[in-house]
N, C-alpha and C positions, 0 to 999 in steps of 0.2 A: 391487438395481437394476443393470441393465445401462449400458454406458457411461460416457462423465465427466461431470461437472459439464457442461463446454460442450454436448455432446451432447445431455444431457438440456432444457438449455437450450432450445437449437436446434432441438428435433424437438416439446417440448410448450409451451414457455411465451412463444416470440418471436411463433409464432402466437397468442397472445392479444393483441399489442400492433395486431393489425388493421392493421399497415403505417401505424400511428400517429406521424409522420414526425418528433415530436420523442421518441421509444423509438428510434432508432437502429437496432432492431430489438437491443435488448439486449445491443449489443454495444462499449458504452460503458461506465464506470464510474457514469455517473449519466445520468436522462433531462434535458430540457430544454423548459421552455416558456415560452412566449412571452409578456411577462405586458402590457409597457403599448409603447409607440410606444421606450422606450431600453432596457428592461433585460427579460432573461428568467429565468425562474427554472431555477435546477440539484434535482432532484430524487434521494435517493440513498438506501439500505434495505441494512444491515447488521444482522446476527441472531448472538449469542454464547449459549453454551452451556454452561455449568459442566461440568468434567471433561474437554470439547473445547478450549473457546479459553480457558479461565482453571480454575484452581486452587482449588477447594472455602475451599482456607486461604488464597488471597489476598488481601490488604487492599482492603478494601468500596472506597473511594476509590480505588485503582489500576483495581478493576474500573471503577469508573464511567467513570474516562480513558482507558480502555479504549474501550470500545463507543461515548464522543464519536468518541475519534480516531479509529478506525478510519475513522468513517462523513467526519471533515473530511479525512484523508486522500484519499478518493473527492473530497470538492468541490473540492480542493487538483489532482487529473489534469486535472480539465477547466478550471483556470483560474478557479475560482468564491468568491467572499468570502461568507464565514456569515452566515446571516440567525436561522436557527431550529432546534427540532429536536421532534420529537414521539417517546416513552417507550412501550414496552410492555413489563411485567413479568411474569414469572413467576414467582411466590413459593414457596417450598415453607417445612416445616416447621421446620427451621432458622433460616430468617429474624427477629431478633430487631430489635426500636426503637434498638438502639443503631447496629446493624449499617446499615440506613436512613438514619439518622443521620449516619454518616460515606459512604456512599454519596453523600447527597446535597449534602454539603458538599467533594466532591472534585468535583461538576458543579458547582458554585456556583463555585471556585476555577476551573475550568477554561471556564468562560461568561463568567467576566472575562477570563482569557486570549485566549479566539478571538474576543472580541466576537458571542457568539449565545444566546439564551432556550431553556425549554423552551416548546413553544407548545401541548402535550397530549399523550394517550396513555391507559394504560387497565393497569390494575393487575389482576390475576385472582392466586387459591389454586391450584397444582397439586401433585399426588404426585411427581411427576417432580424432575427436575434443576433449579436454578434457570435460568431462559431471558431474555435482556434481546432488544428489539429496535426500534432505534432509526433513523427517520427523518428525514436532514435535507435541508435548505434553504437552497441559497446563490441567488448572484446573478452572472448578468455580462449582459457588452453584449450588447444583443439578436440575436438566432443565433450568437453567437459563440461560441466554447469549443472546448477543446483536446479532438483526437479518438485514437482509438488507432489509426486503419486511414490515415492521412493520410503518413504516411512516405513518401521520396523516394529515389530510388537514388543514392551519396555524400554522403548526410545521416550526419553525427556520431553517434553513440548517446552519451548523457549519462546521467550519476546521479551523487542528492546523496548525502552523507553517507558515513555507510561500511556495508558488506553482511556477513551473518551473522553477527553479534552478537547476535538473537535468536533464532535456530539454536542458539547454543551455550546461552543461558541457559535454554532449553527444556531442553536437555543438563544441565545443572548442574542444574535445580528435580526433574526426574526421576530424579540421582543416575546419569546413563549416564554422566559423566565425574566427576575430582575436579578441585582447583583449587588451588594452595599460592600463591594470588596474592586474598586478600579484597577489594581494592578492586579489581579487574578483575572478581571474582566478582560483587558489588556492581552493578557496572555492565552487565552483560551482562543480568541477570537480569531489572536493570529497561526496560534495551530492549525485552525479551521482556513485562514487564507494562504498558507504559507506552508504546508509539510517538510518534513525533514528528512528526505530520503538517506536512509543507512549503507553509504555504497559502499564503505573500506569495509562494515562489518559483516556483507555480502561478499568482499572479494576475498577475507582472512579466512569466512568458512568454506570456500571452496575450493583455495589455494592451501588451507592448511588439513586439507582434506576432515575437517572437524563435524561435518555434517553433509546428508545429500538431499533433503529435503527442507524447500525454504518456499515460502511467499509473502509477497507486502499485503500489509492488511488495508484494505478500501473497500469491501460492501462491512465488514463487521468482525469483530474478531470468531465469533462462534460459525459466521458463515463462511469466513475465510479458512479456519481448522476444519471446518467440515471438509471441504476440497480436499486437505492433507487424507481426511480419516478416508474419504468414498474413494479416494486414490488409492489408497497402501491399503484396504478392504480391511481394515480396525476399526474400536473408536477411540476418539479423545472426549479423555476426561479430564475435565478443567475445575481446579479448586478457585471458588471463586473471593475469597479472603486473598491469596496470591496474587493476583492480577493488580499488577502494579496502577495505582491511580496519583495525579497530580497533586500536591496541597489546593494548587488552583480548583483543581475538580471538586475538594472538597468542601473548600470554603463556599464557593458558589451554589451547587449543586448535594448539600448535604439534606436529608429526611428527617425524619423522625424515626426511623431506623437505622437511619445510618447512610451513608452515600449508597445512591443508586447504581447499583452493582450491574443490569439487566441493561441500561443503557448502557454503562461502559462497556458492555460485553459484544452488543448488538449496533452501536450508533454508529461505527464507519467512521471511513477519510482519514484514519489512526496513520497512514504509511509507515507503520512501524513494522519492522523484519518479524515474520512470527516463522518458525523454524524447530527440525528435532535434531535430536543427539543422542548417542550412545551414552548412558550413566557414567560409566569411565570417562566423558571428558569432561565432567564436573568441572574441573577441578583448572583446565586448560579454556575451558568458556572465559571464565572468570579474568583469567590473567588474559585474556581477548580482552576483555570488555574494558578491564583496567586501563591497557596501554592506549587502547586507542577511545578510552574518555565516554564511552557508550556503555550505559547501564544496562543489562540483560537482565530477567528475571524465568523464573524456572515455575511453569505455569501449570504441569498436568502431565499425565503421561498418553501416549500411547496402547491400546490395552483390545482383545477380543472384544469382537460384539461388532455393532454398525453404528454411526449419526455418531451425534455431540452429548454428553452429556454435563453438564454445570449442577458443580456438588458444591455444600455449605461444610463447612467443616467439620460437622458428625456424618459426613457421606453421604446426604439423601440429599437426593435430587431438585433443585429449583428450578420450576415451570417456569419456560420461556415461550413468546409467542411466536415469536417466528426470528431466524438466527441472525441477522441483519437485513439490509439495504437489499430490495428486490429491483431491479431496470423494467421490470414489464409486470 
């Protein structure tokens, strides 16, 4: 296929949404409708692929945490609390009752966690790869929710937690690196099998009206801010010394310069909240971030111009090859 992912997007599938005005026109992380006189529903479709986004020998139950979070991640950009979620499997010959089994008690475990059901879906036999794909269902105030194209020029660039830790344990599961550090190794890998969708610190910026543009980061963080900047017709500039990284990241994955900045920047599957803010709310992020135990760091601003640019800390610019994770 020709083109990227957005490309392809934009040329054959946004035209299906018939200018269908809670579709965004696809260029949101989830659509949104309208459901009663207070609340609308968030509507959101992630699709995983054995061999592609998980590991033939991964733990049934990591996977399952898997293909939840990814998709509460998405309801977590737009500000939206879990309601539900609808299942489509693709089974193949491998698939054994045990294996099910624990599958389905890593979603039972993790339904308690985010407060959401399964509400349906549809099990089929294929030759192929195992295929999971799953839709879910939150909620927020009626037309409300956090967009990716709303950016403002001297809006903050914010992100929680820390970036490329699932870069490296992709690194580590495929044997491209080693690691003389087990409990970093440990830790990385399961970033990479497990994310952590930030849904209270999606539902505090939208509820506490603190910000209106947000996305989870999963092709990279520079490709992921790129959306915000081609959205809101700015650019973001990212200081790249800011960019919070793991101890793990660094024991593992340290140079002879220093930890690699360029992957943590570019490598994906981060599901960390990346989002802007008005400068006045310094100060109220923070007491966010405090109460509810989520670390946020303050990454770059918003500024004229177009694309992404990654600065070193005298301001000039560090060459990147391409901004993360391309589908096509």
């Amino acid at each position: 296929m020709d083109g990227t992912e957005f490309d392809l997007i934009k040329s054959y599938f946004a035209p299906l949404t018939q200018n269908y005005p809670e579709a965004y026109n696809l260029e949101n992380d989830a659509a949104l409708i309208n459901e009663d006189a207070d609340r609308s529903t968030v509507v959101t479709m992630d699709t995983l692929v054995e061999g592609v986004h998980f590991f033939s020998t991964d733990p049934a139950d990591d996977i399952a945490r898997k293909v939840l979070r990814v998709n509460l991640s998405d309801l977590a950009a737009m500000g939206a609390r879990p309601k539900g979620y609808t299942l489509s499997i693709s089974y193949n010959a491998s698939i054994s009752n045990d294996w099910v089994k624990l599958f389905t008690q890593g979603l039972a475990e993790d339904q308690k966690k985010f407060q959401c059901n399964l509400m349906g879906g549809d099990t089929v036999f294929s030759v192929g790869p195992l295929t999971l794909s799953l839709t879910c269902f939150g909620s927020v105030p009626r037309g409300k929710c956090l967009y990716r194209t709303t950016g403002e020029e001297g809006d903050d660039i914010w992100v929680s937690g820390t970036i490329g830790d699932s870069a490296v344990g992709l690194k580590l599961l495929k044997e491209e690196i080693n690691s003389n550090y087990p409990a970093a190794t440990s830790f990385l890998i399961d970033r990479y099998r497990v994310p952590q969708p930030k849904t209270e610190l999606g539902i505090a910026l939208l509820e506490q009206g603190i910000s209106k543009t947000a996305l989870d980061i999963s092709d990279g963080l520079l490709a992921d801010v790129n959306h915000i900047a081609k959205g809101s017709n700015l650019q973001a500039r990212i200081t790249s010394s800011r960019i919070p990284l793991s101890k793990a990241f660094k024991d593992v994955f340290e140079t002879a310069l220093g930890p690699d900045i360029c992957l943590a920047a570019t490598g994906g599957d981060d599901y960390e909240l990346l989002f802007t803010s008005h400068r006045k709310n310094r100060q109220e992020l923070i007491e966010i971030s405090d109460k509810l135990n989520t670390p946020i760091t303050r990454i770059g601003v918003l500024a004229k111009g177009t694309g992404v640019l990654l600065l070193d800390e005298e301001n000039r610019e560090i060459p990147v090859d391409q901004y993360g994770w391309e589908h096509f």
